[in-house]
N, C-alpha and C positions, 0 to 999 in steps of 0.2 A: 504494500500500500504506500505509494507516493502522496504528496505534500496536495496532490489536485483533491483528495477525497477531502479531507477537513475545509480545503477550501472552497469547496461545492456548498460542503455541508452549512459553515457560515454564510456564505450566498442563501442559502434556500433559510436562513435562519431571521435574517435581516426583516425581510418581509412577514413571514412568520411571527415576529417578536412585537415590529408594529398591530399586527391585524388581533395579535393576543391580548395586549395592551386596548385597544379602543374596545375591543369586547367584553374584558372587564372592567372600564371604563362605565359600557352602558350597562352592565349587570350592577354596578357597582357594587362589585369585590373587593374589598379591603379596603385600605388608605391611599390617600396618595403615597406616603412616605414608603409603603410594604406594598405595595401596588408592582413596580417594577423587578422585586425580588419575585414578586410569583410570577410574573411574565416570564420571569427569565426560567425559573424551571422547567416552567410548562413548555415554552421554548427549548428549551435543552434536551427533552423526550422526544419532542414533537417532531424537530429537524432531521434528526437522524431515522426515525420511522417513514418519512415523508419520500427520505433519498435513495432509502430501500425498494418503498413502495415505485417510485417513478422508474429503477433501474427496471424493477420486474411488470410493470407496465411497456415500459419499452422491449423489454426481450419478447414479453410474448405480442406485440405488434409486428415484430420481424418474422417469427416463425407461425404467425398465424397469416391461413391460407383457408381462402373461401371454398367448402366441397357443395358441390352441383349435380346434377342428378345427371346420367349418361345419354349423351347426344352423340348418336353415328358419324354425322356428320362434322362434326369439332372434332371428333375423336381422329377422323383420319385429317383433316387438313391443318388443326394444331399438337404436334407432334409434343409440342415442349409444355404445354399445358395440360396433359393428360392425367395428370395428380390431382386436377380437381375430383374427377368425374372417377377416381379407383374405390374412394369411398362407397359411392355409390353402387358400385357395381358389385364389392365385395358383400356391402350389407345386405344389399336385393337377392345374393342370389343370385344373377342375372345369369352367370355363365355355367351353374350347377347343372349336369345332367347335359348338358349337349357334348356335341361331337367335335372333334375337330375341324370340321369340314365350314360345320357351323360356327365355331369361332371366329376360322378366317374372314366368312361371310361379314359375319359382324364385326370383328375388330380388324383385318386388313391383316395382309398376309407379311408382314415385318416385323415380322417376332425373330425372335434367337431361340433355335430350338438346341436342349440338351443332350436327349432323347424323343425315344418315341413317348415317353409319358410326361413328359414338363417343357414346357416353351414359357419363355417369357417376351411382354411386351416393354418397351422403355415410356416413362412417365415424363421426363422431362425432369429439372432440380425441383426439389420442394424450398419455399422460402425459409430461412433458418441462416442462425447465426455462422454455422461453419459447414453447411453442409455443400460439400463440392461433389460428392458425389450421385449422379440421376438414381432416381427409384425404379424401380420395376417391378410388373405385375406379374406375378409367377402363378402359374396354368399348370395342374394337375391333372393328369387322366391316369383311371383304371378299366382298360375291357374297351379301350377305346373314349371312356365317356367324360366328362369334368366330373372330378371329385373334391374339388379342394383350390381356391382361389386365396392368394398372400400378396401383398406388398412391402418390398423390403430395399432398401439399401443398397447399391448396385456395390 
């Protein structure tokens, strides 16, 4: 921890210690003379909860990513966006019980297949703080059929 955290923290405290202060002003809490001391506590709790909360408010606006219900058509002409729409497809269902033959139909024939029992498609990056590498939807057959739909980590 470098010299910027305390210094944030007094930033976000400055404001904080005014807006404490008129609030118990209008409540009228205490004295004038002990007025400033309980500011400044409360202030001194309040800053650092504050700088916590805004970091983790910011992390999860970076790795928060809108899921959409699955559309054929996005699906094949936006390649790199296909992370929205894996939720979807994982939850529903959608690809349980079909064929091969049948998946291509429906998700386009650009898969990377393993075998004959596991293809996967590429998702595109999910938004996140370090994530460099693309997701993909990994496609299970047993007997030929979908058994089992995952998305993971390429």
């Amino acid at each position: 921890m470098g010299i910027e955290v305390p210094i944030i923290i007094l930033l976000i405290s400055l404001p904080v210690y005014f807006l404490i202060r008129e609030f118990l002003k209008k409540l009228k809490l205490g004295t004038e003379k002990n007025r400033w001391l309980i500011t400044f506590v409360i202030t001194l709790f309040i800053s650092p909860i504050m700088y916590v909360l805004s970091i983790m408010i910011w992390m999860y606006s970076i790795s928060y990513y809108p899921s959409q219900d699955f559309d054929k058509q996005q699906w094949i002409t936006e390649k790199d966006e296909r992370f929205k729409m894996s939720e979807d497809i994982i939850e529903s269902k959608l690809l349980l019980g079909k064929s091969k033959v049948e998946i291509v139909e429906l998700l386009g024939d650009d898969f990377y297949s393993y075998d004959n029992n596991h293809i996967s498609y590429d998702l595109g990056h999910l938004p996140g703080l370090v994530n460099i590498d693309p997701d993909v939807l990994d496609i299970y057959f047993d007997n030929g059929k979908v058994i089992k739909v995952d998305q993971h980590e390429n």
